[in-house]
FIKOLZA-1660 file (N, C-alpha, C; in steps of 0.1 Angstrom, whole numbers, plus 5000, padded with zeros to 4 digits):
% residues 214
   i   px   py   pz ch aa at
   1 4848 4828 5011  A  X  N
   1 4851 4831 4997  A  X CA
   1 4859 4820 4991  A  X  C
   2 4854 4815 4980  A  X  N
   2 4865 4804 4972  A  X CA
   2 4870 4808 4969  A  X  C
   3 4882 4800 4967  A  X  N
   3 4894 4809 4959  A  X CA
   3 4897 4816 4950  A  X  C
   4 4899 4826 4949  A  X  N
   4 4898 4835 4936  A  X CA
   4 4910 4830 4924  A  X  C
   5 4907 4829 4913  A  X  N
   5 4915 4826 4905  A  X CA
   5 4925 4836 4902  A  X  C
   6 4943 4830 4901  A  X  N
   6 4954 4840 4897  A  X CA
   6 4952 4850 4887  A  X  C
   7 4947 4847 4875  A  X  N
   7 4939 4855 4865  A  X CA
   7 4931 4863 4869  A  X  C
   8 4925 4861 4871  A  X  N
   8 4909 4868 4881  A  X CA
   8 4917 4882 4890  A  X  C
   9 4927 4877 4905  A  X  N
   9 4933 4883 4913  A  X CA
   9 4940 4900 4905  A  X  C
  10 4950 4889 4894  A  X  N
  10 4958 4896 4888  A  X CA
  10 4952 4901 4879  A  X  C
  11 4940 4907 4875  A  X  N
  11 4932 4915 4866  A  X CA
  11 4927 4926 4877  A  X  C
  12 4926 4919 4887  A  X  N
  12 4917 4936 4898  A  X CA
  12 4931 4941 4906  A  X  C
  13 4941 4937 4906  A  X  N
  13 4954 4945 4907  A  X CA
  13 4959 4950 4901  A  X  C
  14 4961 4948 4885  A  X  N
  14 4960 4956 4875  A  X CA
  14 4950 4966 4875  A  X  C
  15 4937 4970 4877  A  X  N
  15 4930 4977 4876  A  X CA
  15 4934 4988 4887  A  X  C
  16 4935 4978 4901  A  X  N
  16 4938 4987 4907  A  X CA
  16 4949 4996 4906  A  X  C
  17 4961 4991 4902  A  X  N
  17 4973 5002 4901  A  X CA
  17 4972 5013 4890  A  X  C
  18 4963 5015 4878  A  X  N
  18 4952 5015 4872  A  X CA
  18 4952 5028 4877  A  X  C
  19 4945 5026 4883  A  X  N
  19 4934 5035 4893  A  X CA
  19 4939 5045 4903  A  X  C
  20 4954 5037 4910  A  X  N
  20 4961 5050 4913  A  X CA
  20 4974 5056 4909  A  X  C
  21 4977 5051 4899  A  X  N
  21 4984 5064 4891  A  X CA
  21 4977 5073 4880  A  X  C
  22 4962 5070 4877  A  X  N
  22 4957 5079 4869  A  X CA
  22 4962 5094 4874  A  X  C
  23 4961 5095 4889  A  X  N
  23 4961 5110 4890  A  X CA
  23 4973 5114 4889  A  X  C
  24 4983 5110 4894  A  X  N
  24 4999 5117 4888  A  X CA
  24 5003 5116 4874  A  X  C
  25 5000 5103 4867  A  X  N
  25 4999 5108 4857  A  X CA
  25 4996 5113 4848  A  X  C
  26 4981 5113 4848  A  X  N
  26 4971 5127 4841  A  X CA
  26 4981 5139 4847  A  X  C
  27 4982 5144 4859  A  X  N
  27 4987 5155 4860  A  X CA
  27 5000 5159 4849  A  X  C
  28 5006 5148 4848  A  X  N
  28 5023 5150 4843  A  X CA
  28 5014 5157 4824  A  X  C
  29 5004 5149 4821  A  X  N
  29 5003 5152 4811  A  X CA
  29 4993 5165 4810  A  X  C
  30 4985 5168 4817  A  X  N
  30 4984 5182 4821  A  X CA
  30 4993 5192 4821  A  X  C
  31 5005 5189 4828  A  X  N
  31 5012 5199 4829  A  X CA
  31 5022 5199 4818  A  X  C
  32 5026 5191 4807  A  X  N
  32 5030 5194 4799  A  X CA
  32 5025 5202 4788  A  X  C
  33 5008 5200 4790  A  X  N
  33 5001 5207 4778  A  X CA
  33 5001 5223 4783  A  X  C
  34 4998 5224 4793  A  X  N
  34 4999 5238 4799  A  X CA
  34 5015 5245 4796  A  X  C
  35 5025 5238 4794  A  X  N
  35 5039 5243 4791  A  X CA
  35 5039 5244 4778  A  X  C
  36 5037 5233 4770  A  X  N
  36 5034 5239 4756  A  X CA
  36 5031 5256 4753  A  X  C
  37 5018 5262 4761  A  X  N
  37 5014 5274 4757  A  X CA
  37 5019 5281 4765  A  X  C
  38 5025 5282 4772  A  X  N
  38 5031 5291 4782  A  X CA
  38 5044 5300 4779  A  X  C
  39 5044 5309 4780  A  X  N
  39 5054 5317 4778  A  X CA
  39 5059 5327 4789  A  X  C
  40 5054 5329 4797  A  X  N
  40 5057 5340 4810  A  X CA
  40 5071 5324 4819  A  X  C
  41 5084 5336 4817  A  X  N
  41 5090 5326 4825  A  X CA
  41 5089 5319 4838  A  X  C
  42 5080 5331 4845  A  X  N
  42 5077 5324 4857  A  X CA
  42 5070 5313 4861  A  X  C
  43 5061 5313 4854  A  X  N
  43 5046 5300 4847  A  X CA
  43 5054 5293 4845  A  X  C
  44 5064 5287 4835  A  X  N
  44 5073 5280 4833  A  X CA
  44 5078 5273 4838  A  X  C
  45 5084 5280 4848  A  X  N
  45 5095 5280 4862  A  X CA
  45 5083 5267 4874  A  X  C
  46 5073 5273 4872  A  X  N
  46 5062 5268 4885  A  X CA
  46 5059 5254 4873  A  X  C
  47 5057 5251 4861  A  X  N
  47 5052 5241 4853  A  X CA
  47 5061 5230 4854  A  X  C
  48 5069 5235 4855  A  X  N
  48 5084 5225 4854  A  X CA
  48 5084 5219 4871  A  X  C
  49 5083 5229 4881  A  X  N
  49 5079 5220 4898  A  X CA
  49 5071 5209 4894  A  X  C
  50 5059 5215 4892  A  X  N
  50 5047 5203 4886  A  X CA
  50 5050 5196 4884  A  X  C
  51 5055 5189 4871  A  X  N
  51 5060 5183 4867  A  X CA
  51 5068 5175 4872  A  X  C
  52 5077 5181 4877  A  X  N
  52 5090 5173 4888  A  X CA
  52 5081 5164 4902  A  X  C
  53 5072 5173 4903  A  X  N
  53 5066 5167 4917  A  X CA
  53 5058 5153 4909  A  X  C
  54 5049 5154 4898  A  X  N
  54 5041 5147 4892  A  X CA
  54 5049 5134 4888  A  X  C
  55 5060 5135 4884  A  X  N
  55 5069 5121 4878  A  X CA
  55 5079 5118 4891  A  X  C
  56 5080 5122 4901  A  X  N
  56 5082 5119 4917  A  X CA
  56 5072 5111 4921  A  X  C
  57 5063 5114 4922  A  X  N
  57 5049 5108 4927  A  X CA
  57 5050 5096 4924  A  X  C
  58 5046 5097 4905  A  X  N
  58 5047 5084 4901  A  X CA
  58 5054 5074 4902  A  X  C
  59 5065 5084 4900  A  X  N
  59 5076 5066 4900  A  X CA
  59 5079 5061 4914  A  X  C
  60 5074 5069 4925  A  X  N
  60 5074 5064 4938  A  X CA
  60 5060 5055 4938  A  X  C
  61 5051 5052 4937  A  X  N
  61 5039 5049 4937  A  X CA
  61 5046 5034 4929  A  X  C
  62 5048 5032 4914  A  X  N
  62 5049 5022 4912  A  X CA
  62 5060 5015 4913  A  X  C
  63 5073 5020 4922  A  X  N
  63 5084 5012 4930  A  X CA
  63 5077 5008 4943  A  X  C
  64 5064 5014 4949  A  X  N
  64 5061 5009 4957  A  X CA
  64 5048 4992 4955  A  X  C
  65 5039 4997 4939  A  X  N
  65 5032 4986 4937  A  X CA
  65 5040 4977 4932  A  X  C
  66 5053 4980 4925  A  X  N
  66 5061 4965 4923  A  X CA
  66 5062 4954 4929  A  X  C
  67 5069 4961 4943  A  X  N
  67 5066 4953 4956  A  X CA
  67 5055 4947 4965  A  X  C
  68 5047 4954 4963  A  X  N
  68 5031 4955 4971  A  X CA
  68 5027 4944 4962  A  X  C
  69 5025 4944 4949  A  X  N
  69 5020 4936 4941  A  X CA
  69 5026 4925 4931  A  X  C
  70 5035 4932 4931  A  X  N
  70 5040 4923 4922  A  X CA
  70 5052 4912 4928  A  X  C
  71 5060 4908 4918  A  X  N
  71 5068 4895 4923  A  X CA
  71 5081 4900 4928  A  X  C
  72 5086 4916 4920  A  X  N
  72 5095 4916 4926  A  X CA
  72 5107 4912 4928  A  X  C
  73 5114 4910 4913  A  X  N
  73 5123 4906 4907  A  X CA
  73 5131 4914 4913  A  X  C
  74 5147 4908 4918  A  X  N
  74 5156 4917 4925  A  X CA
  74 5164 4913 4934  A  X  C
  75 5145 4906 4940  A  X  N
  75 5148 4908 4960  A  X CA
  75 5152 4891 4956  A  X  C
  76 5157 4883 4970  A  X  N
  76 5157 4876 4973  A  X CA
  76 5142 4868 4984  A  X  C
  77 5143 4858 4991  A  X  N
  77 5137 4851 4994  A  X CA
  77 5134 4865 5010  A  X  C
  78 5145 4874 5013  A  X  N
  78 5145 4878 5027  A  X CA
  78 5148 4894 5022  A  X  C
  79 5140 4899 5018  A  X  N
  79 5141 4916 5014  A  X CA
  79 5140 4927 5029  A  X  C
  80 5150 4930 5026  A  X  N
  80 5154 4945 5040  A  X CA
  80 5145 4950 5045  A  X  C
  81 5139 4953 5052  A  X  N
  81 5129 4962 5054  A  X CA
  81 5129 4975 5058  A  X  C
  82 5146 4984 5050  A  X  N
  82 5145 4991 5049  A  X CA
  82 5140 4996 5037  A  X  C
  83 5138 4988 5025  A  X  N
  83 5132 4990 5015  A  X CA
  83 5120 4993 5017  A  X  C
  84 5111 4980 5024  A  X  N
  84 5100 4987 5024  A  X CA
  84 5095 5001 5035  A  X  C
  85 5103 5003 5039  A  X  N
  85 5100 5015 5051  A  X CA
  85 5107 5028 5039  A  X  C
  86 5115 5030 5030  A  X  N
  86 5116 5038 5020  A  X CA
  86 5104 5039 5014  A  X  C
  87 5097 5028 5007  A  X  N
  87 5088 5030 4998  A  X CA
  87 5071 5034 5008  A  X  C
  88 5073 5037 5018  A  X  N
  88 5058 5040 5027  A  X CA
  88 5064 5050 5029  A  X  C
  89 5077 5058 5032  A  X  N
  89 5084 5068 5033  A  X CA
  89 5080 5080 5022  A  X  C
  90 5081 5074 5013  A  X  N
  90 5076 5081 5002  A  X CA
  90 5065 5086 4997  A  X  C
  91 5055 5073 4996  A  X  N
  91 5039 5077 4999  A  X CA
  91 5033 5086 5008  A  X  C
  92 5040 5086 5017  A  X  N
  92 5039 5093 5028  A  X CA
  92 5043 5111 5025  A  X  C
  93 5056 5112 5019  A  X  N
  93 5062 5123 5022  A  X CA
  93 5050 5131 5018  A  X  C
  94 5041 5135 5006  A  X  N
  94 5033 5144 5004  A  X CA
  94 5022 5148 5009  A  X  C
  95 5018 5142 5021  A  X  N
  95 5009 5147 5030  A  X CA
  95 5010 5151 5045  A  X  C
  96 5012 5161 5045  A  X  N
  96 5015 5165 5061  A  X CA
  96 5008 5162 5071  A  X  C
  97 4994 5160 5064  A  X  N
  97 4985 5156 5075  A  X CA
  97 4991 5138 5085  A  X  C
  98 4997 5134 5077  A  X  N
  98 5004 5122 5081  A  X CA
  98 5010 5118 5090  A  X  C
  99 5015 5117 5102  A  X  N
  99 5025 5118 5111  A  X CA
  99 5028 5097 5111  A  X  C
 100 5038 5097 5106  A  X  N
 100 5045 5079 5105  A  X CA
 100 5053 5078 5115  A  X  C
 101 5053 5069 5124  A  X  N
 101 5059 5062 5134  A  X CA
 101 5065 5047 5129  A  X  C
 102 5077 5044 5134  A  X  N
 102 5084 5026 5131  A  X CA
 102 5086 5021 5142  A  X  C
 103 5087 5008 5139  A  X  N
 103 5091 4998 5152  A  X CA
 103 5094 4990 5146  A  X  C
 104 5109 4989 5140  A  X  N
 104 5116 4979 5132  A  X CA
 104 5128 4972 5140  A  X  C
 105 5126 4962 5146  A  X  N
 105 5140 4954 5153  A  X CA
 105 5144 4947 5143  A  X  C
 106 5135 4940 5131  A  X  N
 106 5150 4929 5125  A  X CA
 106 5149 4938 5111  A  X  C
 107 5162 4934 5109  A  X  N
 107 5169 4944 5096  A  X CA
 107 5162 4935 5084  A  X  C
 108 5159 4922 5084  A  X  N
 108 5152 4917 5067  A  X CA
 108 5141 4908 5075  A  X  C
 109 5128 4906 5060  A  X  N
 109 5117 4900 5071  A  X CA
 109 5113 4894 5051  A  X  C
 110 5113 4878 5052  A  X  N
 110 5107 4872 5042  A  X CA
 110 5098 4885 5030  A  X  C
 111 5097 4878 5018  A  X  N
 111 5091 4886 5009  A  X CA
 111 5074 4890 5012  A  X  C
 112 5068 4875 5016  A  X  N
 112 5056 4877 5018  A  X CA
 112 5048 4884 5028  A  X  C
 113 5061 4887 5037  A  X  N
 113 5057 4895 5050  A  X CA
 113 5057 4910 5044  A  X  C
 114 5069 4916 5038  A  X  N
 114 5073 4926 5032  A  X CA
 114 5058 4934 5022  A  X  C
 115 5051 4920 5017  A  X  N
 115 5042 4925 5007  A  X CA
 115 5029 4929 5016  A  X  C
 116 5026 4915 5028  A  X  N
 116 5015 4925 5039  A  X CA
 116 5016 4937 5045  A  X  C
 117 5034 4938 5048  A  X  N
 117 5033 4951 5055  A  X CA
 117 5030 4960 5045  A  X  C
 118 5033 4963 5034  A  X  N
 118 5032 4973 5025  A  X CA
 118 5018 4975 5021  A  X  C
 119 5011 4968 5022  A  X  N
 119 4997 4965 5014  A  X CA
 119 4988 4968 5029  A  X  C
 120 4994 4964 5040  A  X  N
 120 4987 4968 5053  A  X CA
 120 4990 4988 5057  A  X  C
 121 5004 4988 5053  A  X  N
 121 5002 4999 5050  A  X CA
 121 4992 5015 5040  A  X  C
 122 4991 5006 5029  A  X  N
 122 4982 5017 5020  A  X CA
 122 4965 5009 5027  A  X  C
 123 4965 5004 5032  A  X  N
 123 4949 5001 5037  A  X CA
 123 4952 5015 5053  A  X  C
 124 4959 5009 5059  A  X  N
 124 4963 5022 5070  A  X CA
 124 4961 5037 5065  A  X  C
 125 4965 5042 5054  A  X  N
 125 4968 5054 5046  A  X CA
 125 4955 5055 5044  A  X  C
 126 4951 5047 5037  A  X  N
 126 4930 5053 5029  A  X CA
 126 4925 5052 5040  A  X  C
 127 4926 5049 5055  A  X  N
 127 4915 5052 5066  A  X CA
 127 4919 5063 5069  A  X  C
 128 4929 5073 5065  A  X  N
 128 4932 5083 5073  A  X CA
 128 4927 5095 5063  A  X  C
 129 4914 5098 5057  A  X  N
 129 4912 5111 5046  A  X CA
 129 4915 5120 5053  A  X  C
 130 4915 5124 5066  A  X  N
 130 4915 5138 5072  A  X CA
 130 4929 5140 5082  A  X  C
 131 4935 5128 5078  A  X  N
 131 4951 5129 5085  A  X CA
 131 4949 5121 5094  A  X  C
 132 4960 5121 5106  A  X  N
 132 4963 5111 5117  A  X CA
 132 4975 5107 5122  A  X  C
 133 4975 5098 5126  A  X  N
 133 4989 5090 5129  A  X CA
 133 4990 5072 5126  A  X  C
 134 4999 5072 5118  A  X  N
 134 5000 5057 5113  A  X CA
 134 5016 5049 5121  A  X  C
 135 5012 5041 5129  A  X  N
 135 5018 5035 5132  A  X CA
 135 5022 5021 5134  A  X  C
 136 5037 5017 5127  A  X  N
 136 5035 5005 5119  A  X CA
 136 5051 5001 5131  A  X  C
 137 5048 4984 5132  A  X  N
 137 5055 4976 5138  A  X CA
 137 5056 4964 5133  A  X  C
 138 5069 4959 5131  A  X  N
 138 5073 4946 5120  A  X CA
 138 5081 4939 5129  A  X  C
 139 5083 4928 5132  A  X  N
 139 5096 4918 5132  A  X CA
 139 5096 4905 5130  A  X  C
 140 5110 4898 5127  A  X  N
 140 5113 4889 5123  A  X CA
 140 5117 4877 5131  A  X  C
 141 5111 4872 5141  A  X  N
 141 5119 4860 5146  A  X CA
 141 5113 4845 5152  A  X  C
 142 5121 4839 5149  A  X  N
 142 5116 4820 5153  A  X CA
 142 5109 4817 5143  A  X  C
 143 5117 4824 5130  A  X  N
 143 5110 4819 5119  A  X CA
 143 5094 4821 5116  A  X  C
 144 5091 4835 5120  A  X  N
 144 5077 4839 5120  A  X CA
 144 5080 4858 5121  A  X  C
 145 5072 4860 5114  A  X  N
 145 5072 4873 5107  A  X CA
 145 5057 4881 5114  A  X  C
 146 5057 4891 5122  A  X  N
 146 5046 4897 5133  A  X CA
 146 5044 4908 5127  A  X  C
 147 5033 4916 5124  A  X  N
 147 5034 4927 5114  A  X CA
 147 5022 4933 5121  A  X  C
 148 5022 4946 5125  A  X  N
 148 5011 4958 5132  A  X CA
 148 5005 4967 5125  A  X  C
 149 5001 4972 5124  A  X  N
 149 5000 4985 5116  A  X CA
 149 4987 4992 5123  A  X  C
 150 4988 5004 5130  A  X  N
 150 4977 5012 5134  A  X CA
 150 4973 5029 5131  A  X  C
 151 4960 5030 5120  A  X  N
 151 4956 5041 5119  A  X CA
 151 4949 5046 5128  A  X  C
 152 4954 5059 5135  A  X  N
 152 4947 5068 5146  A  X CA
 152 4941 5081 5133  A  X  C
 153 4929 5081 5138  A  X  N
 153 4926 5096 5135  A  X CA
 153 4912 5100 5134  A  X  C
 154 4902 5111 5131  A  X  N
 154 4891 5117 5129  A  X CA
 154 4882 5110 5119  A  X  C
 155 4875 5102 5121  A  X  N
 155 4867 5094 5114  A  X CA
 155 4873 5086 5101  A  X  C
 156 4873 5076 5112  A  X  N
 156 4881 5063 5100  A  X CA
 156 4876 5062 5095  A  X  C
 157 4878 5060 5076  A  X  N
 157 4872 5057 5068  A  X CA
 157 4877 5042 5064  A  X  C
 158 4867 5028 5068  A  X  N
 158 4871 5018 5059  A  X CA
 158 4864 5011 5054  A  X  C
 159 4866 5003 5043  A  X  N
 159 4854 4993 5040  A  X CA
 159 4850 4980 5043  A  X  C
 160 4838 4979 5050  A  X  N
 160 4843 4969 5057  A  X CA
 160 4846 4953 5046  A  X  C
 161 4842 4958 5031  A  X  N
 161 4846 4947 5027  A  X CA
 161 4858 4942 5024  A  X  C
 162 4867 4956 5026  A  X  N
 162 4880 4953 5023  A  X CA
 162 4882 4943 5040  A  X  C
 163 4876 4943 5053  A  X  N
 163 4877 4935 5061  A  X CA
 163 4875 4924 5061  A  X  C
 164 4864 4921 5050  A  X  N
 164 4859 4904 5048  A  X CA
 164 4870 4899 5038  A  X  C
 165 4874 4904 5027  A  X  N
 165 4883 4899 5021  A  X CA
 165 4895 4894 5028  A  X  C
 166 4900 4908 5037  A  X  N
 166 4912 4903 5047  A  X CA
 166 4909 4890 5056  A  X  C
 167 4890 4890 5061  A  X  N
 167 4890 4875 5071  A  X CA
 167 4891 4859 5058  A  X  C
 168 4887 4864 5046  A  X  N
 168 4884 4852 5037  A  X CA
 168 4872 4851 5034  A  X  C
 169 4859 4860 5039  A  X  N
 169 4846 4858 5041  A  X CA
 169 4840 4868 5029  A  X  C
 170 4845 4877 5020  A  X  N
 170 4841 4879 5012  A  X CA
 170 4835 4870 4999  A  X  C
 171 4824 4875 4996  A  X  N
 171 4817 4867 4985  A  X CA
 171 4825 4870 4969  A  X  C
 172 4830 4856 4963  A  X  N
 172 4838 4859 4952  A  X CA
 172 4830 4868 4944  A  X  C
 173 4818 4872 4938  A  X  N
 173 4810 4877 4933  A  X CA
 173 4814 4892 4936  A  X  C
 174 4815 4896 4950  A  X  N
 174 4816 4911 4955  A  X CA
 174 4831 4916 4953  A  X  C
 175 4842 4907 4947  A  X  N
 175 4858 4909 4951  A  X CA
 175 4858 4921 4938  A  X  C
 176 4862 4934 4940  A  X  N
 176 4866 4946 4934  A  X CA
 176 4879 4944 4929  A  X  C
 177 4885 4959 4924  A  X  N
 177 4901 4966 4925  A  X CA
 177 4904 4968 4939  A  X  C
 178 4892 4972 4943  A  X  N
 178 4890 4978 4956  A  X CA
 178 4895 4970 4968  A  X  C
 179 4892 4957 4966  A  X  N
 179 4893 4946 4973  A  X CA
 179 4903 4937 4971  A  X  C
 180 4904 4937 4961  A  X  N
 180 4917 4923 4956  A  X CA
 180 4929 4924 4966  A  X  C
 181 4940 4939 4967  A  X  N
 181 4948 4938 4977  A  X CA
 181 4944 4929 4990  A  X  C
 182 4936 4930 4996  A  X  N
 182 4932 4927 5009  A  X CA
 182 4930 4911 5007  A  X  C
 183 4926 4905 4992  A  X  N
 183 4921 4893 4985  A  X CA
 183 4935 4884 4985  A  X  C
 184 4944 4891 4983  A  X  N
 184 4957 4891 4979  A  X CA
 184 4965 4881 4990  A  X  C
 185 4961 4893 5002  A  X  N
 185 4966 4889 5015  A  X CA
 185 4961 4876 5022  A  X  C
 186 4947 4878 5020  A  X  N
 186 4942 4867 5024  A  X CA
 186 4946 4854 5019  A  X  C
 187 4947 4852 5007  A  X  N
 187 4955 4839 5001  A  X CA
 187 4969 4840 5001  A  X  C
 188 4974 4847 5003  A  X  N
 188 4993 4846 5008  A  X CA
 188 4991 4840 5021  A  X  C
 189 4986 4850 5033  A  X  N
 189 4987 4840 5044  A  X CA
 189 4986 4829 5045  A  X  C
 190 4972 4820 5039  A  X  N
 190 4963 4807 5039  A  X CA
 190 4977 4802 5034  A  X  C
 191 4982 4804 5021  A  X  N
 191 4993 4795 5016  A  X CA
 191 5004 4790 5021  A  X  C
 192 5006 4797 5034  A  X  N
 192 5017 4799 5040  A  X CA
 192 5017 4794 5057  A  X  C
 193 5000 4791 5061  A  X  N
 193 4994 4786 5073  A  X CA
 193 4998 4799 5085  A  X  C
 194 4996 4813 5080  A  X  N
 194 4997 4825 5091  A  X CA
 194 4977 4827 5087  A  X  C
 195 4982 4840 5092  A  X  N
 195 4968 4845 5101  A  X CA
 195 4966 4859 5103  A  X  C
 196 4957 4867 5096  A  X  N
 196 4952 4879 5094  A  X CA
 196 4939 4885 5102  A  X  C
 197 4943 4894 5111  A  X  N
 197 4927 4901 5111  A  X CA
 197 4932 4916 5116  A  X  C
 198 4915 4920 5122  A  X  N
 198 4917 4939 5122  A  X CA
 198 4906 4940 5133  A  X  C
 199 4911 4952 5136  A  X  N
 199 4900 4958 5145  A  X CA
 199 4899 4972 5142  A  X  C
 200 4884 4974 5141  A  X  N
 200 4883 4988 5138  A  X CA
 200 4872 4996 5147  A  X  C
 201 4878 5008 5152  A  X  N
 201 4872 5014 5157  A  X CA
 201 4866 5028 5157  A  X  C
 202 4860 5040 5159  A  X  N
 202 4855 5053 5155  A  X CA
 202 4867 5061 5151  A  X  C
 203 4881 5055 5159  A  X  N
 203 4889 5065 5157  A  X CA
 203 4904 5058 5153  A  X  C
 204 4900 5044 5154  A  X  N
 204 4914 5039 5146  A  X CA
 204 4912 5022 5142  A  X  C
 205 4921 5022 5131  A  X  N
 205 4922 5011 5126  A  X CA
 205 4935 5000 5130  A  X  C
 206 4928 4990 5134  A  X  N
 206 4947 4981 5137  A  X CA
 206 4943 4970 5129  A  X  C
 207 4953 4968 5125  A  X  N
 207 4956 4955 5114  A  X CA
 207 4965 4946 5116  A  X  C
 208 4963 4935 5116  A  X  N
 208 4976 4925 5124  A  X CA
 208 4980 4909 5119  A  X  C
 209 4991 4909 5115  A  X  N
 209 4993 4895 5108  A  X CA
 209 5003 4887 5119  A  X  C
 210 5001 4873 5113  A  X  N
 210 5011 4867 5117  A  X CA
 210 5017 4856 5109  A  X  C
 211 5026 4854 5105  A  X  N
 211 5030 4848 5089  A  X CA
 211 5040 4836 5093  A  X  C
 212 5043 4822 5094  A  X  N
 212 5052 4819 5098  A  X CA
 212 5061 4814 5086  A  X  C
 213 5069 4808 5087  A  X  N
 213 5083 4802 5076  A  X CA
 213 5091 4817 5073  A  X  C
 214 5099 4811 5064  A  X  N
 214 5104 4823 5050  A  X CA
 214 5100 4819 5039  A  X  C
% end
């Protein structure tokens, strides 16, 4: 794939974040229209959870694409990685089907590592529709940043173009919303002289970088 233009990139990341908060926040405004007419205090009582769960969701979702996607004003050059294990914590918390595993030995790991793990993470999460086990492993050392991530579970769902994008072999013509994160990664690593790929199999997905500098 040639290189996709920053404009170009940053238009199907926009779309994509787009795309996943329509649902919490359609809900939030669903559920305020349903409180409007509601009068039974108990309806109320349950509209108002909604709601609370619905603006939870959200604003966990886009503290997590800030970082995933965006630049990320804040952090420094070496961001915690307990941040990012909060913000997959999160994503996480609302599906039980989910079971998350860590394997975190260094306490901070460069920005650009931080943004694969997180972005390797929601690719981990969409192969799992029917639940599983995600298990993710990060560390920091000799000035090289090692990042794992593996979905176990009941018929992986992935695309494999989201895989060509991650090797660099996607056709610019075919690059989605759908695809850009993975598009994303692929030109962070190249920029930086690391190295991305995956293996996928009937029952699990592993994803694996290797990133060097800070």
């Amino acid at each position: 794939m040639t290189t996709t233009s920053s404009l170009e990139l940053a238009s199907l990341l926009c779309s994509r974040l787009c795309h996943d908060m329509l649902s919490p926040v359609g809900a939030l405004s669903n559920g305020l229209e349903l409180l409007a007419d509601e009068k039974d205090p108990d309806m109320r009582a349950r509209c108002f959870e909604l709601l609370e769960q619905s603006a939870r969701i959200s604003a966990d979702k886009l503290k997590f694409f800030r970082l995933a996607f965006g630049a990320a004003g804040g952090f420094g050059e070496m961001v915690p990685i307990s941040e990012a294990k909060a913000l997959v914590d999160a994503l996480v918390a609302n599906n039980a089907r989910i079971t998350l595993n860590w394997a975190l030995p260094s306490e901070a790991m460069p920005k650009s590592a931080i943004k694969t793990l997180l972005n390797f993470a929601l690719i981990g999460l969409e192969a799992l529709p029917r639940g599983g086990t995600l298990d993710i492993a990060a560390e920091y050392r000799d000035a090289h940043s090692e990042i794992v991530v593996r979905a176990a579970g009941p018929r992986i769902a992935f695309d494999r173009s989201v895989g060509s994008a991650l090797e660099g072999t996607l056709p610019e013509g075919d690059l989605s919303s759908r695809t850009a994160p993975a598009a994303m990664l692929d030109q962070l690593a190249k920029a930086i002289g690391g190295q991305l790929q995956y293996v996928l199999a009937d029952d699990a997905l592993v994803l694996g970088a290797v990133l060097p500098g800070a």
